[in-house]
N, C-alpha and C positions, 0 to 999 in steps of 0.2 A: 439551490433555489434560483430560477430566474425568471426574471420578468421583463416586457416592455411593449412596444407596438412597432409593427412592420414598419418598414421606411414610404409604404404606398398613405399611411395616413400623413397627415398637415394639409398644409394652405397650397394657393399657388404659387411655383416656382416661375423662376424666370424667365426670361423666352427659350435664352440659350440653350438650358437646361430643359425644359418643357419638349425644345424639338427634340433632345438627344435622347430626355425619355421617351419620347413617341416612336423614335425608333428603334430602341430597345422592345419598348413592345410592338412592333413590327416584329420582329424577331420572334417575338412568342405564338406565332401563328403555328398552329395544329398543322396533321398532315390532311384534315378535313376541310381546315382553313384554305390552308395553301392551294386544294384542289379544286377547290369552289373560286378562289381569285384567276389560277390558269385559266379554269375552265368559262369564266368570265371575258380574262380577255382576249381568248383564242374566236371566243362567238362574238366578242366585238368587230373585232377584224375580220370575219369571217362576213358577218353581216355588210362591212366596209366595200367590202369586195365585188360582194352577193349583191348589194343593192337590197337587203331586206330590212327594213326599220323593225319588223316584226320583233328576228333574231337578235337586234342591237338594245331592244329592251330588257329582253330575257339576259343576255349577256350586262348589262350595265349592271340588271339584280343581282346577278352571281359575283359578278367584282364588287359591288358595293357591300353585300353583307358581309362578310369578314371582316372588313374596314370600319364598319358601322362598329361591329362588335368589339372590335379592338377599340376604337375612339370610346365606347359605353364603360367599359372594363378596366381601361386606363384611368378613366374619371371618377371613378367610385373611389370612392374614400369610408374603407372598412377601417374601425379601430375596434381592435383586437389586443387581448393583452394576455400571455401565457406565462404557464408557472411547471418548473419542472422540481419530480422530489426523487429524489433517490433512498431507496429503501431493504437493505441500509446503504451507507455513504461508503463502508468499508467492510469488503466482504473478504473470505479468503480464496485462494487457489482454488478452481474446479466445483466455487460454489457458485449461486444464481442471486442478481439483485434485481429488484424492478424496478421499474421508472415510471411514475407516474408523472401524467399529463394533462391542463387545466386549458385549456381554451374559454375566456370570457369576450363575452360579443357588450364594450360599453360604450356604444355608440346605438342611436335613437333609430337605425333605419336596420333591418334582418341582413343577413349576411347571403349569400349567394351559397355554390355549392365548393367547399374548403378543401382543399388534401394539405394535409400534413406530411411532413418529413423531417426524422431526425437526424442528423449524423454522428455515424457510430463508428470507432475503429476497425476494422476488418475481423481483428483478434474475437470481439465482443461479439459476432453473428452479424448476419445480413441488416441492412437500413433500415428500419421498420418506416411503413407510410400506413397513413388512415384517412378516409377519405369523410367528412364531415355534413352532413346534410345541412340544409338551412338554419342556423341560428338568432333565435329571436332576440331584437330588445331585450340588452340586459342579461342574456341565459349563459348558459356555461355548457361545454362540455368537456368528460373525464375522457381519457383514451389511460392505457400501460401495456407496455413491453417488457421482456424479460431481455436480460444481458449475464454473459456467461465466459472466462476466461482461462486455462489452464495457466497462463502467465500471467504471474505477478505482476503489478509495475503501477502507473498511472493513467487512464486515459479521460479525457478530452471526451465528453458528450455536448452537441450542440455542437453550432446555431441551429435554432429547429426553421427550417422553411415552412413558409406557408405559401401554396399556390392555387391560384385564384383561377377559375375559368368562366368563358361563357354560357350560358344556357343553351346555346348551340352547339357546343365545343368547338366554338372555331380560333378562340384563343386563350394560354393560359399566360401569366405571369407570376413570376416567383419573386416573394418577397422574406427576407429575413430577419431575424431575431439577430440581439449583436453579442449579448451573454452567451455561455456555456460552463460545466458542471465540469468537477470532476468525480470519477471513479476510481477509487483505490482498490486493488486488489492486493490483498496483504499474503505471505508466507502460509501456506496450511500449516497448524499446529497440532501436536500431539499429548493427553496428558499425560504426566510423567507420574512413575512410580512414587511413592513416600517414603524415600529410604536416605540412608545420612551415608554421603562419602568417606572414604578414610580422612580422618584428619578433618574432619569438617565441624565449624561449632554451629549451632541452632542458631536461626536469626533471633531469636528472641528466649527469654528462661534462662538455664543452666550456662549458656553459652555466649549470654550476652554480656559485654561490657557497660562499662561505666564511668564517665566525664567531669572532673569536678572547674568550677570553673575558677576557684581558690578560697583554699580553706583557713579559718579564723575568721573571728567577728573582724580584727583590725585591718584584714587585706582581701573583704569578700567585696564585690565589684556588682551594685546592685543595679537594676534596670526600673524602667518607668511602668507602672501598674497596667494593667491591660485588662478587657472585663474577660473575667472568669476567674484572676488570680486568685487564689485562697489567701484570705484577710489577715489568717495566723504569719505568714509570708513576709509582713510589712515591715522594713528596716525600718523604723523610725526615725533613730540617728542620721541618716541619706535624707529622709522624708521632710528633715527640717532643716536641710542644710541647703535642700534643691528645692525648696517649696512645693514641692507638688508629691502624688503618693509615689512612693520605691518599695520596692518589693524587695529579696536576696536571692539572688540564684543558686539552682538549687542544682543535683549531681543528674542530669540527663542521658537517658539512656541511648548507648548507642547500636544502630543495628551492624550485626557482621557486613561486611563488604563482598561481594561477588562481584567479576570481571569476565564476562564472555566475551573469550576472544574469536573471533570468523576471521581466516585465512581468507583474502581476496587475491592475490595473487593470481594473474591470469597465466603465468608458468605451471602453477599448480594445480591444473585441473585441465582434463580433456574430457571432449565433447561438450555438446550444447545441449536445450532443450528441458520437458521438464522432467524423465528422469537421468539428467546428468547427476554426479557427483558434487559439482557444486551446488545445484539447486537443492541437493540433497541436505548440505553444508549449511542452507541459510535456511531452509524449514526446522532442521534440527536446533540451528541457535536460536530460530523466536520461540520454539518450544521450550527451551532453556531457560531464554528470558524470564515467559511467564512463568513458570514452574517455581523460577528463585523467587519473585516478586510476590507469589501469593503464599511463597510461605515464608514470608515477611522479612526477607534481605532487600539492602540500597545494593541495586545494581547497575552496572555499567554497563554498556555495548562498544568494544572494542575492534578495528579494526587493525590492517596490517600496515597502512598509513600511519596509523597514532591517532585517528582521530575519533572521537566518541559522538552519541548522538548530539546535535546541537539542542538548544534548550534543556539540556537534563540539570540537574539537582549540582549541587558544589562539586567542584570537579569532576563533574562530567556522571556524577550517580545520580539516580533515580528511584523512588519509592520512598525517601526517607523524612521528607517535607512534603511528596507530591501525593496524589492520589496512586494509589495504586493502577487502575484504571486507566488514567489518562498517562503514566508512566509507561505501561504495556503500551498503549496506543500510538505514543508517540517514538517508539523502538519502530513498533508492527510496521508504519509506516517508514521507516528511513531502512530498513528492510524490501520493503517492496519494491523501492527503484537502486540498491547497492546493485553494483557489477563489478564485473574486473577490473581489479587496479593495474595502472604501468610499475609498480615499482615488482621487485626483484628479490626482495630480502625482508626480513621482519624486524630489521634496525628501530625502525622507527617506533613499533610497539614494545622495544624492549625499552625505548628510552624512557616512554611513558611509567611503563610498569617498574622500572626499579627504582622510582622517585616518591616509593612508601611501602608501608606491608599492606598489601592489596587483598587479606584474607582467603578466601577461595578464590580459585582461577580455573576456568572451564574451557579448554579452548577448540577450536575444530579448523585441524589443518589438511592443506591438503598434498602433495608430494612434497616430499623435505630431502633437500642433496646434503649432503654432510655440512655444507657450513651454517647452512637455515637450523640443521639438528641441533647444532652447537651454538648457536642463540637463541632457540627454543630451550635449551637446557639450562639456562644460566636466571630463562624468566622465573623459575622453579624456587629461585633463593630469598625473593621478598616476599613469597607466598606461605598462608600457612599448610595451605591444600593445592595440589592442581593437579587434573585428571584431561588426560590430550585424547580427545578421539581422530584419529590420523587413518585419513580415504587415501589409499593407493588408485586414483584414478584409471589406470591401468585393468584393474580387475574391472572397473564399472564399462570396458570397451567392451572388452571379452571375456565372454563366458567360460568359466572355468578356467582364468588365467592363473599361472600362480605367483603370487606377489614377491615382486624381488627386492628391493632394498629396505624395501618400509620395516621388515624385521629386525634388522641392523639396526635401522631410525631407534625403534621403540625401545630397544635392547638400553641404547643411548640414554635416550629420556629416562627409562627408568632406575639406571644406575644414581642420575641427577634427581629423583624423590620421586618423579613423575608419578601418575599413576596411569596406566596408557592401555587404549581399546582399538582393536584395530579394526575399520568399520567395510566389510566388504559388501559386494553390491546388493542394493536391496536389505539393505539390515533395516531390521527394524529399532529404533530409537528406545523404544521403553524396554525391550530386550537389554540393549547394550548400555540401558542406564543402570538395570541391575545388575549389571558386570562390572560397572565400575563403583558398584560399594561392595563387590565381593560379593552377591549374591546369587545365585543360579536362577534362569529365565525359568518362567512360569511352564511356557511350553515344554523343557526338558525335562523338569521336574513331574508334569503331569504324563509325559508320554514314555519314559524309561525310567522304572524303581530305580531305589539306595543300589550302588553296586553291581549293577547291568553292567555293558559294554560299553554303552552308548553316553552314562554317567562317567564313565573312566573317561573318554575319551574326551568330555567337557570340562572333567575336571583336569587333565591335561592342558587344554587349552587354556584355561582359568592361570592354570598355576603360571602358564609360558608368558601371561601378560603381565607377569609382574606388578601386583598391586599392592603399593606402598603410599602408604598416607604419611610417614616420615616425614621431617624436614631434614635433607642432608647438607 
């Protein structure tokens, strides 16, 4: 949302100022303007020459009106005040937002003939301009534009211009707004299937844990009342010891923990664009994200730095005190502007990850040389699950490449518990989610019966990806 008034409204400025603006707006003369001033003092001089006073009237009109109109144009004092809305504020990849636009005229005298202009990143489409007829005392007018981006990231709408001209069009002046909006364009996301990984427990039910905060009357460690506590609740003994009401704390449930890891490493990926393999990499983890969070895991977004979204939940999780909702949102967005990191190695996220049991662990890497394999394997040990989706970058250059080391890699990881998918170009995600709980994709299933060819040959490939939910 923004709002304000051009810099052309207020009082009078000072001389200094006043000449510098007058010749600013000198400047703003039209090529109508400019032609009608030549053409003024060519027939002044002309007349000079000539001896005709006739010619030196006619010429004095044509150099004087432009001038007149710039002096009238300059002096107006329009107050104006806009409002910009963006709808919605965060859209994803390849989808469309619009921008609405409020122009209020709250100044007692009508406004002239207005053009508008926004600006708009190159990414977003062409500058939208609209050209506003007279605006009365007091009136408003709505304009909106549509904005559309294949890339993620942030941008920058506004300052909206406003440019004023004469009734003649012999001069225009542009005046600006000083706000501007931003647009996020977040990760496209995909939903994921409903199916349980190896080794994976439910965020919530069967699978959930439980926190006492210490047991016995004589060593329970009670807290101050709060409304909605339940009254049966009330330590009394606390209650009369602290004066005010105490409750006892009671055994709180805890949600499983999930950790998606995104490989940023700019080693690790080739090519740009939006279908690279990285971008590939970072639509697929906010799918992830949301998928864990709405079915009710504290989750974390990890990078290859070590460092997780800022403002999330107690070390660095989210969903589990926050909204669900503004948990997604606040990934979605720190997402939208990740890029390649300088570093080299995934040191840094093993140092994170093995400073607890980190329960599931999802991660998506992308070229791994044997020593990256061998710290990718070792993250496998504080985990109770983890399942590596690993892009050989290589295949997403060329068509029909065949992937060389990434076999080895995975061989690797799986020997360490892993559970590992190897994702070649163009996979689709919900596919390759049900391959990593052991399930065979929809598509295969529907388009070759039990025991065909084409079944043999998936379940080959099934079996080659070694999928183990173990902990080794």
């Amino acid at each position: 949302m923004v709002s304000g008034s051009p810099a052309a409204t207020g009082g009078p400025s000072p001389e200094g100022e006043d000449k510098s603006g007058l010749r600013a707006a000198l400047g703003g003369l039209t090529t109508r303007g400019r032609s009608f001033l030549a053409a003024g003092i060519a027939a002044a001089v002309c007349a000079y020459v000539l001896g005709q006073s006739d010619l030196l009237r006619v010429g004095l009109l044509l150099a004087v009106l432009p001038l007149i109109c710039t002096a009238v144009l300059y002096r107006t004092r329009y107050r104006v005040a806009a409002t910009r809305r963006l709808s919605p504020p965060r859209v994803p990849a390849g989808s469309e937002a619009r921008v609405h636009l409020r122009m209020d005229n709250v100044s007692r005298m009508p406004t002239g003939l207005l053009m508008l202009q926004d600006h708009v990143p190159y990414v977003l489409g062409p500058r939208p301009r609209f050209v506003l007829d007279r605006v009365e005392p007091g009136g408003r007018r709505e304009v909106s534009y549509r904005v559309r981006s294949d890339l993620r990231g942030r941008y920058p709408l506004g300052p909206l211009q406003l440019r004023l001209s004469d009734p003649f069009g012999m001069c225009e002046l542009t005046r600006s707004f000083s706000a501007s909006d931003l647009l996020t364009v977040i990760p496209r996301t995909e939903p994921l299937p409903p199916v349980r990984l190896a080794g994976e427990a439910a965020g919530h039910g069967d699978g959930r844990q439980r926190s006492l905060a210490l047991a016995g009357d004589d060593d329970i460690i009670p807290r101050a009342y709060r409304h909605g506590d339940d009254l049966r609740r009330v330590h009394w003994r606390s209650t009369a010891r602290y004066g005010e009401l105490m409750v006892r704390r009671e055994e709180q449930p805890q949600r499983t923990r999930c950790t998606v890891l995104l490989d940023t490493r700019g080693l690790a990926y080739q090519g740009a664009g939006p279908d690279s393999a990285f971008e590939w990499a970072v639509s697929a983890t906010a799918s992830v994200l949301v998928h864990m969070l709405e079915r009710g895991f504290a989750v974390r977004l990890l990078t290859d730095t070590g460092s997780s979204v800022p403002g999330a939940g107690s070390e660095g999780y989210a969903g589990g005190t926050q909204n669900s909702a503004d948990s997604a949102g606040l990934m979605l967005d720190t997402l939208a502007v990740v890029d390649h990191s300088d570093g080299a190695g995934l040191s840094r996220a093993y140092d994170v990850l093995r400073g607890g049991n980190e329960g599931l662990l999802v991660a998506f890497f992308g070229d791994l040389d044997e020593e990256q394999a061998a710290i990718a394997a070792r993250m496998r040990q504080r985990c109770a699950a983890a399942v590596a989706f690993v892009l050989d970058s290589g295949t997403w250059l060329t068509s029909g490449a065949v992937p060389g080391a990434v076999e080895e890699r995975l061989r690797g990881l799986r020997e360490s518990g892993w559970t590992t998918v190897a994702v070649p170009a163009g996979a689709a995600l919900p596919e390759l989610w049900r391959l990593a709980a052991g399930e065979r994709p929809e598509s295969d299933s529907a388009a070759a019966p039990a025991g065909s060819p084409a079944d043999s040959s998936r379940s080959a490939s099934v079996s080659a990806s070694g999928f183990s939910g173990g902990r080794s």
